[in-house]
C-alpha positions as CSV (number, residue, x, y, z in Angstrom):
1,X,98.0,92.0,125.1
2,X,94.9,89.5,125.1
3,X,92.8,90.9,121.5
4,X,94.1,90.2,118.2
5,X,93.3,94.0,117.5
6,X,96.1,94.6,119.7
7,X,98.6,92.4,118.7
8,X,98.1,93.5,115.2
9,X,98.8,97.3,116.3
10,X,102.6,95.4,115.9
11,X,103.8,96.1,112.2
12,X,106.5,93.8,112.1
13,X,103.7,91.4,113.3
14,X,101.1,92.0,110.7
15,X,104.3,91.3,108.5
16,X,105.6,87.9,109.6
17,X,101.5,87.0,110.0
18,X,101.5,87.7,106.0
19,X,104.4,85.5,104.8
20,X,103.4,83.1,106.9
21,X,100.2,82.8,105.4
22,X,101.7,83.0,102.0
23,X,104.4,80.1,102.8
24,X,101.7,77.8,104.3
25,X,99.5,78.4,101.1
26,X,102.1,77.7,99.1
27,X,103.3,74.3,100.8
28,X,99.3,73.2,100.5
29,X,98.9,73.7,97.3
30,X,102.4,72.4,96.1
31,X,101.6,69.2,98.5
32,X,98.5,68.3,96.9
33,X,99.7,68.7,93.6
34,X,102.7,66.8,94.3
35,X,100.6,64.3,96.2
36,X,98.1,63.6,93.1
37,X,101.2,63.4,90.9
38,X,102.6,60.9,92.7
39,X,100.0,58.7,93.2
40,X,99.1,59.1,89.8
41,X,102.3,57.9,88.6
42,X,103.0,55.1,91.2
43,X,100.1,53.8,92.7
44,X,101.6,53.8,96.1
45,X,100.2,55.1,99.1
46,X,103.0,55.0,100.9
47,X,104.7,57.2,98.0
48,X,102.3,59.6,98.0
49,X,101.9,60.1,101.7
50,X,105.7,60.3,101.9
51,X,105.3,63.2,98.8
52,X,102.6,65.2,100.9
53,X,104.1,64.8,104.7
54,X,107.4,63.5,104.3
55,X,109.9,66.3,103.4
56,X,110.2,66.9,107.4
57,X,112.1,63.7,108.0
58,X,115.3,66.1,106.7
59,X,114.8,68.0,109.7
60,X,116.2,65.1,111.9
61,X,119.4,66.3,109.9
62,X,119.0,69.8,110.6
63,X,118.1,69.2,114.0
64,X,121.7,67.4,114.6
65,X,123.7,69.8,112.5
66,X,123.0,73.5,112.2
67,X,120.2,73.9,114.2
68,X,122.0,76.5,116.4
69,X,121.8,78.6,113.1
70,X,118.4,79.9,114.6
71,X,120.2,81.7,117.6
72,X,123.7,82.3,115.7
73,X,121.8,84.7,112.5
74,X,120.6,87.5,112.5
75,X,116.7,86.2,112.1
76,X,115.6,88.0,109.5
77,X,118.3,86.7,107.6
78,X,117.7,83.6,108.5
79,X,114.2,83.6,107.5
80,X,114.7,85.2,103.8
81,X,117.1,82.8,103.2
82,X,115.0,79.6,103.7
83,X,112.1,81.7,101.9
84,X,114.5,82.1,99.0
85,X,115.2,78.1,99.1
86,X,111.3,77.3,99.0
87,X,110.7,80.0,96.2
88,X,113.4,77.9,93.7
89,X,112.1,74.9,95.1
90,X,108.5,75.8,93.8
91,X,110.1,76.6,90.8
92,X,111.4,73.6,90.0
93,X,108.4,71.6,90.6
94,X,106.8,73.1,87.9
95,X,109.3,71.6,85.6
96,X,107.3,68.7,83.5
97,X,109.4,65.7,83.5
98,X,111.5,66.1,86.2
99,X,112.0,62.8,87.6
100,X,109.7,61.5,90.8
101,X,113.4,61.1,92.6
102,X,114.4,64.6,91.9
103,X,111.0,66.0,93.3
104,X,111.2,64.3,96.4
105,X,115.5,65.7,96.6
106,X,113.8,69.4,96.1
107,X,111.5,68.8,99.2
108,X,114.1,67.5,101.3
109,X,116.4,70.5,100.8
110,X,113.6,73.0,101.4
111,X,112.5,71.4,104.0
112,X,116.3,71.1,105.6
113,X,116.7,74.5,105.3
114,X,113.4,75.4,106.9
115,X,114.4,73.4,110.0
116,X,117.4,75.1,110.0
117,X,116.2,78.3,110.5
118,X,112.1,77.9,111.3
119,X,113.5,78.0,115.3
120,X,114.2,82.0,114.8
121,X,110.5,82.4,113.4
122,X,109.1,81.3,116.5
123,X,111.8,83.0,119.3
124,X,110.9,85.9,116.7
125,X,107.9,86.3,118.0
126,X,108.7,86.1,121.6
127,X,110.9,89.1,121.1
128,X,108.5,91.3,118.5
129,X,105.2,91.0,121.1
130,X,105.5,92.3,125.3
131,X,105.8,89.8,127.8
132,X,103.0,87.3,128.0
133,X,101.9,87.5,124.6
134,X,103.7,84.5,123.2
135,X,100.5,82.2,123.2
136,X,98.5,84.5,121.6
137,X,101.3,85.2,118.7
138,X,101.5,81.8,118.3
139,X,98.1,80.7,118.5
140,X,97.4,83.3,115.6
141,X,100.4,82.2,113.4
142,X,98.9,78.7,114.0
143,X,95.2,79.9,112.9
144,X,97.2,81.4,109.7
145,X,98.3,78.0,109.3
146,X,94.7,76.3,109.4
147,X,93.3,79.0,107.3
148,X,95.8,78.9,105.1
149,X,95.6,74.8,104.8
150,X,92.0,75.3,104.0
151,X,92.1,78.0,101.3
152,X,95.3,76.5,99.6
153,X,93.7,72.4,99.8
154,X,90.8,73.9,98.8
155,X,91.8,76.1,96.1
156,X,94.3,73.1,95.1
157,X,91.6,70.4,94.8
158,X,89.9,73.1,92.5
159,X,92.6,73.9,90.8
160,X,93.6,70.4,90.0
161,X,90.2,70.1,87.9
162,X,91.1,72.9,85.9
163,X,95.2,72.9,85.9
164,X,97.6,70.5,85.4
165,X,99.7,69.9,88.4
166,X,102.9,72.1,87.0
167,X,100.3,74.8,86.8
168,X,99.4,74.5,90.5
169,X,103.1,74.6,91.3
170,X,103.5,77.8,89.3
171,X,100.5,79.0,91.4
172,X,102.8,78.1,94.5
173,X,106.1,79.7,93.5
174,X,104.2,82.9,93.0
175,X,103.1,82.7,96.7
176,X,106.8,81.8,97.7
177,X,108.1,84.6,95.8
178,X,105.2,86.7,98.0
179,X,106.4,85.9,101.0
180,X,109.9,86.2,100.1
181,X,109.7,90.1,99.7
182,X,107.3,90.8,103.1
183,X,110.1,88.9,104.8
184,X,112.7,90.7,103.5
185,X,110.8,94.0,103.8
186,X,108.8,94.2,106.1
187,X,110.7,92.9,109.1
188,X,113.4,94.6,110.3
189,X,117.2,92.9,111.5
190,X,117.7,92.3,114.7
191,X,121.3,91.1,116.1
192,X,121.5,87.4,116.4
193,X,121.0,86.0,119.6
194,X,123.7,83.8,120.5
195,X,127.9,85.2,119.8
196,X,129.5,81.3,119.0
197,X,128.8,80.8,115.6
198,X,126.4,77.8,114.3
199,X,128.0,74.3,114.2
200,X,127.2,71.0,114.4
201,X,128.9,70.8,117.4
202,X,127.7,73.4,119.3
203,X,124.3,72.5,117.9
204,X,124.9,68.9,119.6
205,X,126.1,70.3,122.9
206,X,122.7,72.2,123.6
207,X,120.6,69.4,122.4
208,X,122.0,67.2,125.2
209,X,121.6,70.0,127.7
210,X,117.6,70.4,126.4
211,X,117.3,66.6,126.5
212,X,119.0,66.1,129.7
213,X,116.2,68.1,131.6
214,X,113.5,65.4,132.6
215,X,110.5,68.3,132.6
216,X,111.7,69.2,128.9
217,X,112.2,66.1,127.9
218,X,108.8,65.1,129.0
219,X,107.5,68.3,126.8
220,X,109.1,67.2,123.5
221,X,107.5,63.7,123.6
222,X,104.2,64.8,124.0
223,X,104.6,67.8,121.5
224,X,105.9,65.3,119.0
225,X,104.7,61.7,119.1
226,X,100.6,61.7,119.6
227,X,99.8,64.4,117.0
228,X,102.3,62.9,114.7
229,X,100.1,59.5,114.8
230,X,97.0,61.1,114.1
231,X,98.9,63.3,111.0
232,X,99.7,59.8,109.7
233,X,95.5,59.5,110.3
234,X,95.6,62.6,107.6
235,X,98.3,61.5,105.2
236,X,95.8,58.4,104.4
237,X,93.2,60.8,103.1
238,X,94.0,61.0,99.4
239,X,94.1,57.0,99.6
240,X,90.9,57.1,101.5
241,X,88.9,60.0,99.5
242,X,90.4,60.2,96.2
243,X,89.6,63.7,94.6
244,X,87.7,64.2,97.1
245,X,90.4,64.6,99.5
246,X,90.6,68.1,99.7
247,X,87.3,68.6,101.6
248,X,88.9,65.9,104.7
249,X,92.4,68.1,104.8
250,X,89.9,71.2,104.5
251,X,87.9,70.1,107.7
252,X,91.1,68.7,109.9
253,X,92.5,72.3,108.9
254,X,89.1,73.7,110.3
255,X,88.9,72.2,113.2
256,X,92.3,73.1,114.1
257,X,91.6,76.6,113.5
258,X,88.8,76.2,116.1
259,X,90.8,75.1,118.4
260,X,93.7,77.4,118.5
261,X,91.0,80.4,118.4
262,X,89.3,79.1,121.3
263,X,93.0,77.8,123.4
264,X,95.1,81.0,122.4
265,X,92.5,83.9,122.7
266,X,89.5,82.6,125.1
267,X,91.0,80.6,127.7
268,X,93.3,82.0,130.8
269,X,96.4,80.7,131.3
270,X,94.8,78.3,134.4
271,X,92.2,77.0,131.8
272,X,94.6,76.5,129.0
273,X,96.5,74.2,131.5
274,X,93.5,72.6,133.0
275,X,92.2,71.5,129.2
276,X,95.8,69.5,128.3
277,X,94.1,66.1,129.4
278,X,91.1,66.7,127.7
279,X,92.2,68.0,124.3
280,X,95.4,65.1,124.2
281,X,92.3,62.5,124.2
282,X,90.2,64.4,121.9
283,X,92.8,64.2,119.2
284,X,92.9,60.6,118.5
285,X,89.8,59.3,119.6
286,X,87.2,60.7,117.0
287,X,89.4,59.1,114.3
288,X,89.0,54.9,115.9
289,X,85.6,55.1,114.0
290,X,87.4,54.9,110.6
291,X,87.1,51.1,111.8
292,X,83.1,51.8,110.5
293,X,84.5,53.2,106.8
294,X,82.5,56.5,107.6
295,X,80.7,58.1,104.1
296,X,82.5,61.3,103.4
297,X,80.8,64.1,105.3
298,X,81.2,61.8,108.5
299,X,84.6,61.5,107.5
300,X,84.8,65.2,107.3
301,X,83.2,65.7,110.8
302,X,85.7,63.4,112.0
303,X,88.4,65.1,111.2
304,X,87.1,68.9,112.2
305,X,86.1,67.2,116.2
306,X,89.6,65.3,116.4
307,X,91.7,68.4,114.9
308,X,90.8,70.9,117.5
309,X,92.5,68.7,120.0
310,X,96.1,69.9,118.0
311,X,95.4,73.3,120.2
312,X,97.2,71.4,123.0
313,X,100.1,72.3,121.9
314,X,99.8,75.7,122.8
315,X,99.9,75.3,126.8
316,X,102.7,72.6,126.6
317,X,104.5,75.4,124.3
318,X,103.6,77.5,127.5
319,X,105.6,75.0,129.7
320,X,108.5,74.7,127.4
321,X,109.1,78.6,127.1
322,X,109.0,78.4,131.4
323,X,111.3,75.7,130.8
324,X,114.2,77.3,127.9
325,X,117.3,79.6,128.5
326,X,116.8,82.6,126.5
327,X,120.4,82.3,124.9
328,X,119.3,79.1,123.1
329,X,115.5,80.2,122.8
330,X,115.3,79.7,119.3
331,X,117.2,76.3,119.2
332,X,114.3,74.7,121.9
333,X,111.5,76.2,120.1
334,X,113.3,75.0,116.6
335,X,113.8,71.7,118.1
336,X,110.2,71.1,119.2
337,X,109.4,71.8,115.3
338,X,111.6,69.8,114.0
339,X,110.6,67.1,116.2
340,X,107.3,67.5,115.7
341,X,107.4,67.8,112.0
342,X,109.7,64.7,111.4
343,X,107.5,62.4,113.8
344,X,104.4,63.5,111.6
345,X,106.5,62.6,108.9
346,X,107.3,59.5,110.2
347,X,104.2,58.6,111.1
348,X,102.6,59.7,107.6
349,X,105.7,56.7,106.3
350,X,104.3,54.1,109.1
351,X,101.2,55.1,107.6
352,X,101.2,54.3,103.7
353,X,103.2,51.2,104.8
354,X,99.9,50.1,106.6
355,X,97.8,51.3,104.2
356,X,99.7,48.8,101.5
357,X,98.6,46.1,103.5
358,X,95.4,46.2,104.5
359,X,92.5,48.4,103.5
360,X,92.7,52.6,104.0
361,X,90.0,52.7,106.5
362,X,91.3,50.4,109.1
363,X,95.1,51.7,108.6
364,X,93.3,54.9,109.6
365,X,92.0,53.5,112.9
366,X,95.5,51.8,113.6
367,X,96.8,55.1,113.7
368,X,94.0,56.4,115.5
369,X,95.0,53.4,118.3
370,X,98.6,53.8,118.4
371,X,98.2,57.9,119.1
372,X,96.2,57.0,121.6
373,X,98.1,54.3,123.0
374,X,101.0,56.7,123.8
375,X,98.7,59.4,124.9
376,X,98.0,57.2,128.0
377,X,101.6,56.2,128.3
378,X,103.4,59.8,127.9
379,X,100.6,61.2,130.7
380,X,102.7,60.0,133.7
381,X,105.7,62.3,132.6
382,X,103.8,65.1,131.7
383,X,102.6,65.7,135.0
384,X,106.1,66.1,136.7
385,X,106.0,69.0,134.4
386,X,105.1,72.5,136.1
387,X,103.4,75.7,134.4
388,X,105.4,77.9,136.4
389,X,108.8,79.1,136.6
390,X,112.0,77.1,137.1
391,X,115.2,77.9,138.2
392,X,117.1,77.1,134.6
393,X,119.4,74.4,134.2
394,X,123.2,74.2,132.9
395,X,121.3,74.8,129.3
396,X,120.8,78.2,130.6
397,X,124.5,79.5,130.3
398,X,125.2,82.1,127.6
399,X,126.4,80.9,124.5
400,X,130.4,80.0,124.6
401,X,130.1,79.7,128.4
């Protein structure tokens, strides 16, 4: 399976494809909304970058509690259920006058039920498509997400002249409640993956087996820490732009797009793994000339060029599906997002808190430095790595063993 033709032949597919794209349009449009509000109200970059990128830091507590929930449900199960979380969450962001605390509670519950069960999503795939056709599923739920990230900031920075932001978040629960019924309906149950039933503990116990493996271990880091500097790069836009954020999230969204079209459907398998150095660099460099204060389309440039470097994670995906026991496939692959999302999340913190104390621009370039900084660092371990199978480690055992 190497055409997107092909892989869309696969209903349940097309299905997952569509919610997807619904959820992600959603989450953009709610973000922005919930971003303006915020800042609006406070004042505080570091508020509103934590109101636009931080609800992932709950995924730390998913990711050491029921995290094994994405092998231990059914996944289709798994998946309406954090869809119906994110529909009442939308919901109740469209209350006026709900208090700025109680926004930022809602997020962090959708968000820790997402990380709960996001892991199944992603083995999901592995199991719907043949055998080699993970990077290409993947890739294309990614470009769903860029798409989707440009038509919902987009449609939210133009919605926000015309609508108040509880209008926009009426506009996203609508798109929730989309994707809740092609979830529900247009994917059919499959038996859960794992027999021991989720717990913390057992949800512990594999994440010290994953983490013990120097090869994964090595994975993780670079999936989560250099891409989560340069998305605290992003959460400085609104500070940096104004209204006229939109059209910098629009062109980072673009250019990430790019990128996974031309990683996950042009390039081989040997290219994809030849182009890691390259595109790791290309992600935070673009974004040191923010030290200049660029004028708006520059800015905008700047963020399309340094975005398509985020296709990297695509071959290192690659080497972490080489490197996962199937029994606790959708735990690794849940585990990489969570990390991933709460490092951006972290980062988009570290971020505002810079951007309180000096001005936008040069917090931008710090960023910019510091992803780079442990680009170089994190390339030593990375190469131990191997694109090619490995005998699998104690991690491996089926579930109860």
């Amino acid at each position: 399976m190497r055409t997107y033709s092909e892989l869309f032949t696969v209903h349940e597919f097309r299905n997952l494809f569509v919610a997807n794209c619904a959820g992600i349009a959603a989450h953009a449009t709610s973000a922005l909304a919930l971003g303006s509000l915020t800042y609006a109200t406070t004042g505080s970059a570091l508020l509103t970058a934590l109101s636009m990128f931080g609800a992932p830091l709950a995924s730390v507590l998913g990711s050491l509690t029921l995290l094994s929930a994405a092998d231990s449900l059914p996944p289709r199960r798994a998946l309406t259920l954090a869809a119906l979380v994110a529909l009442a969450g939308a919901a109740l962001q469209a209350v006026p006058g709900l208090p700025l605390w109680a926004r930022f509670a809602v997020i962090l519950l959708v968000a820790y039920v997402g990380s709960v069960a996001g892991g199944a999503r992603w083995a999901l795939i592995n199991d719907m498509l043949p055998a080699g056709a993970y990077v290409l599923g993947r890739s294309t739920m990614n470009v769903s997400v860029g798409v989707m990230q440009i038509a919902g900031f987009g449609a939210g920075g133009v919605l926000l002249v015309w609508l108040s932001p509880y209008q926009v978040f009426l506009v996203a629960t609508a798109l929730r409640a989309v994707a809740v019924a092609v979830t529900r309906l247009g994917l059919r149950e499959r038996p859960a993956r794992a027999d021991e039933r989720a717990s913390a503990a057992r949800t512990m116990r594999i994440n010290r087996e994953l983490w013990a493996d120097p090869g994964r271990r090595s994975l993780y880091l670079n999936l989560w820490l250099p891409n989560g500097m340069v998305v605290g790069c992003e959460a400085l836009f609104l500070p940096y732009a104004g209204d006229r954020a939109g059209f910098l999230f629009a062109g980072g969204a673009l250019g990430m797009l790019a990128g996974d079209i031309l990683v996950g459907r042009f390039l081989a398998p040997a290219a994809r793994q030849r182009c890691v150095v390259p595109l790791r660099l290309l992600l935070p460099l673009p974004y040191l000339a923010f030290l200049f204060r660029p004028e708006l389309p520059l800015a905008v440039l700047i963020a399309l060029v340094a975005s398509v470097g985020f296709a990297v994670s695509l071959p290192l995906q690659e080497r972490l599906i080489v490197h996962s026991p199937p029994q606790a496939r959708g735990q690794v692959l849940g585990l990489q997002q969570n990390g991933m999302l709460t490092g951006q999340a972290l980062c988009a913190a570290l971020a505002g808190a810079v951007a309180d104390l000096m001005p936008t621009h040069r917090a931008v370039a710090v960023l910019a430095g510091l992803s780079l900084v442990s680009t170089v660092l994190l390339t030593r371990g990375l190469r131990a790595t191997r694109p090619v199978p490995v005998p699998p480690t104690s991690a491996a055992q089926p579930a109860g063993s």
